[in-house]
Structure formats: C-alpha cells, structure tokens
N, C-alpha and C positions, 0 to 999 in steps of 0.2 A: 586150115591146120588147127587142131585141140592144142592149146596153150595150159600147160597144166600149171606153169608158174604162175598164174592169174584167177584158178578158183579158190585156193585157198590162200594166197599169200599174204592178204590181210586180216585174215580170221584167228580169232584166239578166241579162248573162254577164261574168262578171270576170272579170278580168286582173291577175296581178300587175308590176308592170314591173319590169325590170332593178336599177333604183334603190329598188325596196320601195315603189314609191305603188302603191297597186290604186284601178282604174276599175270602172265599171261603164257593160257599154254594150247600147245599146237596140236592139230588133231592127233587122233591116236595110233599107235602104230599097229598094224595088224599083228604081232603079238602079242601083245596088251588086249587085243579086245578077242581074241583066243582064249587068255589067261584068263580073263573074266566067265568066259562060256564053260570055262573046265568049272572053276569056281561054285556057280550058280549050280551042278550036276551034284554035290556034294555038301551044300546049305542047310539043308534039313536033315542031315545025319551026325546024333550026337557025339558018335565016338570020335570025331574028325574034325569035332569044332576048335580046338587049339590048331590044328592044320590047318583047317581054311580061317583062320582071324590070323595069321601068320602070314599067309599066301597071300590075303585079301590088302595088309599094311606093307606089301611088300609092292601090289600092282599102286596103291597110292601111289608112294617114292615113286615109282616107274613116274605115273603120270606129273607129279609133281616135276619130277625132271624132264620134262617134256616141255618147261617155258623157255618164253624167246630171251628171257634175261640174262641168260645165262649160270642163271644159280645153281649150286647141286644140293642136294639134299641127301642126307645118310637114314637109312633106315633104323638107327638108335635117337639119331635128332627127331625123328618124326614122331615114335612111338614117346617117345619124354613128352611131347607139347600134343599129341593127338591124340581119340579114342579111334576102337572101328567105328565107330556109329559115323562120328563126321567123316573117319574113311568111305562107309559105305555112301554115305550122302553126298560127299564129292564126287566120286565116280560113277553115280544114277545120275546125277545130273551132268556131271561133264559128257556123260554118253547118250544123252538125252540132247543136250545141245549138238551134239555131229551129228547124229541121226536124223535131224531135224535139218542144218545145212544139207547132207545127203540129200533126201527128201525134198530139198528146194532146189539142189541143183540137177538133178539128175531125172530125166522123163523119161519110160522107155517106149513111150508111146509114140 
C-alpha cells in the first residue's frame, strides 16, 4: 500500500520573516503552482507589469498561508513589510525546494 500520509508529512520549507518569527510551509498546492506558470507567460510584457506584481504578491500570501502554524496573512500586511523581489525570491526558491523533494522521491524508472 502507497502511504501518502508519510512522504510528505514532515517536510516544510522555512522562512524566516523580517521580524524573526520563522514559518514553516507545506508543499504547494496545485493551484498555486498553475498560478505561477500563467504568471511566468506574461513576465516580460511591459504593459501588464502592475498585473503580474499584483498577481505575483498575491501567490506570496497564498503560499505564506500555506504554514503548518497556523497563521494567516492579509495581502495589505504583506505588501506593507514586503517587496516583489523578496516575493519573487521566496517562491523561486520555495519551488525549487519541492521540486527537488519531488525529484527524490519519485523514480519512474
């Protein structure tokens, strides 16, 4: 039997925030990394750049609320203490670290 409660149950990717609280947060949900892929098709087109930095601090929050702590986060609180840059830099690498779990857990060979 595949036990799916047991490949990721103990995996998170921390964060430390600005203010020293560290999260931990759960993989991503396959919304979210949809969101991302519409995203990245629209990156390099200037007319649409307040849309996708908009879109882009919006899949943060998402993922931000994605930890096991319980906390939520409002997309006005995020945008007050955060830029995109570190938006985009948490979510290259939070997607970078499941990619890489994927990647180890998964052979199809």
């Amino acid at each position: 039997m595949l036990d799916l409660t047991n490949i990721y149950a103990n995996k998170t990717y921390d964060v430390k925030l600005f203010d020293g609280t560290e999260i931990h947060l759960k993989r991503p949900t396959q919304a979210i990394q949809e969101n991302i892929i519409l995203l990245q098709q629209y990156q390099n087109q200037q007319d649409k750049a307040a849309e996708v930095m908009k879109a882009m601090m919006d899949v943060f929050v998402r993922i931000l609320n994605r930890n096991a702590d319980n906390r939520l986060f409002t997309l006005e609180e995020v945008e007050e203490d955060y830029d995109i840059s570190i938006a985009m830099l948490v979510i290259q690498d939070y997607f970078a670290f499941w990619s890489k779990e994927v990647a180890d857990n998964v052979n199809f060979q």
